[in-house]
VMD Tcl script that draws the C-alpha trace (Angstrom):
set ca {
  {0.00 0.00 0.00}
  {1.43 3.55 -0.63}
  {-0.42 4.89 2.44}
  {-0.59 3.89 6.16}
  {-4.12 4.94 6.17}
  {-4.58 1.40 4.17}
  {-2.71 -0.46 6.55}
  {-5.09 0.86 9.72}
  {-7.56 -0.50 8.02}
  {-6.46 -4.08 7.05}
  {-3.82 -3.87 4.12}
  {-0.63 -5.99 4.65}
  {1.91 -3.01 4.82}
  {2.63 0.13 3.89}
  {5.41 2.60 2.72}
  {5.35 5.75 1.75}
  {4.78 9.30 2.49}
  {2.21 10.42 5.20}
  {-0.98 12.10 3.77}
  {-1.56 14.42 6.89}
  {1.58 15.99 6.40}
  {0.74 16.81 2.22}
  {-2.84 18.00 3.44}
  {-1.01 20.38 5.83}
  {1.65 21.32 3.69}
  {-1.58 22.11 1.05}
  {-3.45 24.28 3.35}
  {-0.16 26.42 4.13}
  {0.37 26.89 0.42}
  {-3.69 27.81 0.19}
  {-2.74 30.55 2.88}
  {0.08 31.74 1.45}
  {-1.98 32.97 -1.93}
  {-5.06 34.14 -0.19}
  {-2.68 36.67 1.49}
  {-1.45 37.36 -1.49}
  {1.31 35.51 -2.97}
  {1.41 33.63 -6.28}
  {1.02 30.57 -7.10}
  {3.75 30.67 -9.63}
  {6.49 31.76 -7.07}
  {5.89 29.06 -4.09}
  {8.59 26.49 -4.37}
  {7.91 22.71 -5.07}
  {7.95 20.46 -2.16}
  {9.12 17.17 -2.48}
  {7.99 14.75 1.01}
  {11.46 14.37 2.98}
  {9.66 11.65 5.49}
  {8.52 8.07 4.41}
  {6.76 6.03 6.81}
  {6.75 1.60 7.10}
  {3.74 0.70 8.91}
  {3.19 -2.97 9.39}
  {-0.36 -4.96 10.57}
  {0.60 -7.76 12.36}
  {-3.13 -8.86 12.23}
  {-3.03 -9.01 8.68}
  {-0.14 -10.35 8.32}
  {-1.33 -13.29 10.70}
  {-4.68 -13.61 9.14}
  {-2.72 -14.47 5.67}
  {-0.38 -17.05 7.56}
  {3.20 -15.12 6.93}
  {5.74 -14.55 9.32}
  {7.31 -10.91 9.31}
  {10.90 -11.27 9.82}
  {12.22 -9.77 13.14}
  {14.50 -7.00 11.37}
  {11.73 -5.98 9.33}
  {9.54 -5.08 12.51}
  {12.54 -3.73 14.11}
  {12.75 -1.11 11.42}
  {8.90 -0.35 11.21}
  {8.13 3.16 11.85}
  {4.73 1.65 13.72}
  {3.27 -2.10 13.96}
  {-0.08 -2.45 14.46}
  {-1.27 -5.59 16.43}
}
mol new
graphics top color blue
foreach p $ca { graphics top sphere $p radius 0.5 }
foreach p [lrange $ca 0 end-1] q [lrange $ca 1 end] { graphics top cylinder $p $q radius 0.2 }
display resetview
């Protein structure tokens, strides 16, 4: 899954960026051009924080093991 939201809600795994950080990132940019700016000059953002979120529930439910160093390195595990 790209998203952890997926995961929380039953998908295997996920990796990738976090979607409450682009929403937030979008509503400063919407506040920067309703006071004014334009949209032209704000810079390009590019996510600088990927997340691996891991259900153990799933990944039970499916019969696989998750090797230790793999949940060792998971930003969160959800059991």
């Amino acid at each position: 899954m790209g998203f952890r939201e997926f995961t929380t809600v039953g998908g295997l795994m996920s990796y990738g960026t976090s979607l409450s950080n682009a929403y937030h990132q979008a509503g400063v940019n919407a506040a920067r051009i309703l006071k004014g700016e334009k949209p032209a000059d704000l810079p390009v953002m590019q996510p600088t924080k990927f997340e691996l979120v891991i259900n153990l529930k799933t990944v039970r439910a499916l019969g696989f093991t998750m090797p230790a160093g793999v949940l060792a390195i998971a930003d969160e595990v959800i059991e």
